[in-house]
N, C-alpha and C positions, 0 to 999 in steps of 0.2 A: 545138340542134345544127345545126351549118350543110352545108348539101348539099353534097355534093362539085360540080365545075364539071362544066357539061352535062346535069345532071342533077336534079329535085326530090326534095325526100324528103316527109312525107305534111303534116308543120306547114308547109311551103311552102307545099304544094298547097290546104291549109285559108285558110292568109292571103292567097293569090292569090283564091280563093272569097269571101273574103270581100270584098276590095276589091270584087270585079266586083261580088258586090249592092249594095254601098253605090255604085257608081257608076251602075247602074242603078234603084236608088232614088232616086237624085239629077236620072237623067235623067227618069225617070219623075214624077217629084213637079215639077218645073221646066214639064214638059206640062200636070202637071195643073193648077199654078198658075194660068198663061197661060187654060186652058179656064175653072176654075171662077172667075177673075175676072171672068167675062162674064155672071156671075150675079148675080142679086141675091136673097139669103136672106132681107132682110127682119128678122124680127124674131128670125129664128134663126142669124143670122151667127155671134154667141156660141157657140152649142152646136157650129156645124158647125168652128170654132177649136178649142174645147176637144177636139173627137175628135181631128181632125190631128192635137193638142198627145200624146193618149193613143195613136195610132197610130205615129208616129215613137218618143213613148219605147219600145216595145213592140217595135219594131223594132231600136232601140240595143240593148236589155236579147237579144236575139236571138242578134245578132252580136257582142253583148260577152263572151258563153260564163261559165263559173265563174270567178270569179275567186281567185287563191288567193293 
């Protein structure tokens, strides 16, 4: 259902919610890039990948709600 003009109704206010996290997950993970590139893991590069990899999906699956 689409909001009348001027005014949200509450699934706006949920898809507006959600944008902002995922653009503040966006901004946030772009920082933490930049930082954690300045590391060096060594022989646990792998592992610390494969979490981000399990992190982010965890996150999608968050904000992607039920699907029906």
């Amino acid at each position: 259902m689409e909001s009348p003009k001027y005014r949200l109704n509450k699934a706006d206010l949920i898809s507006v919610g959600r944008g902002l996290l995922i653009a503040c997950g966006g901004a946030a993970l772009t920082y933490l890039t930049e930082t954690i590139a300045k590391f060096d893991f060594g022989p646990y590069a792998p592992v610390v990948v494969a979490g981000w990899s399990v992190i982010v999906n965890i996150v999608r699956k968050f904000l992607a709600g039920e699907v029906k």
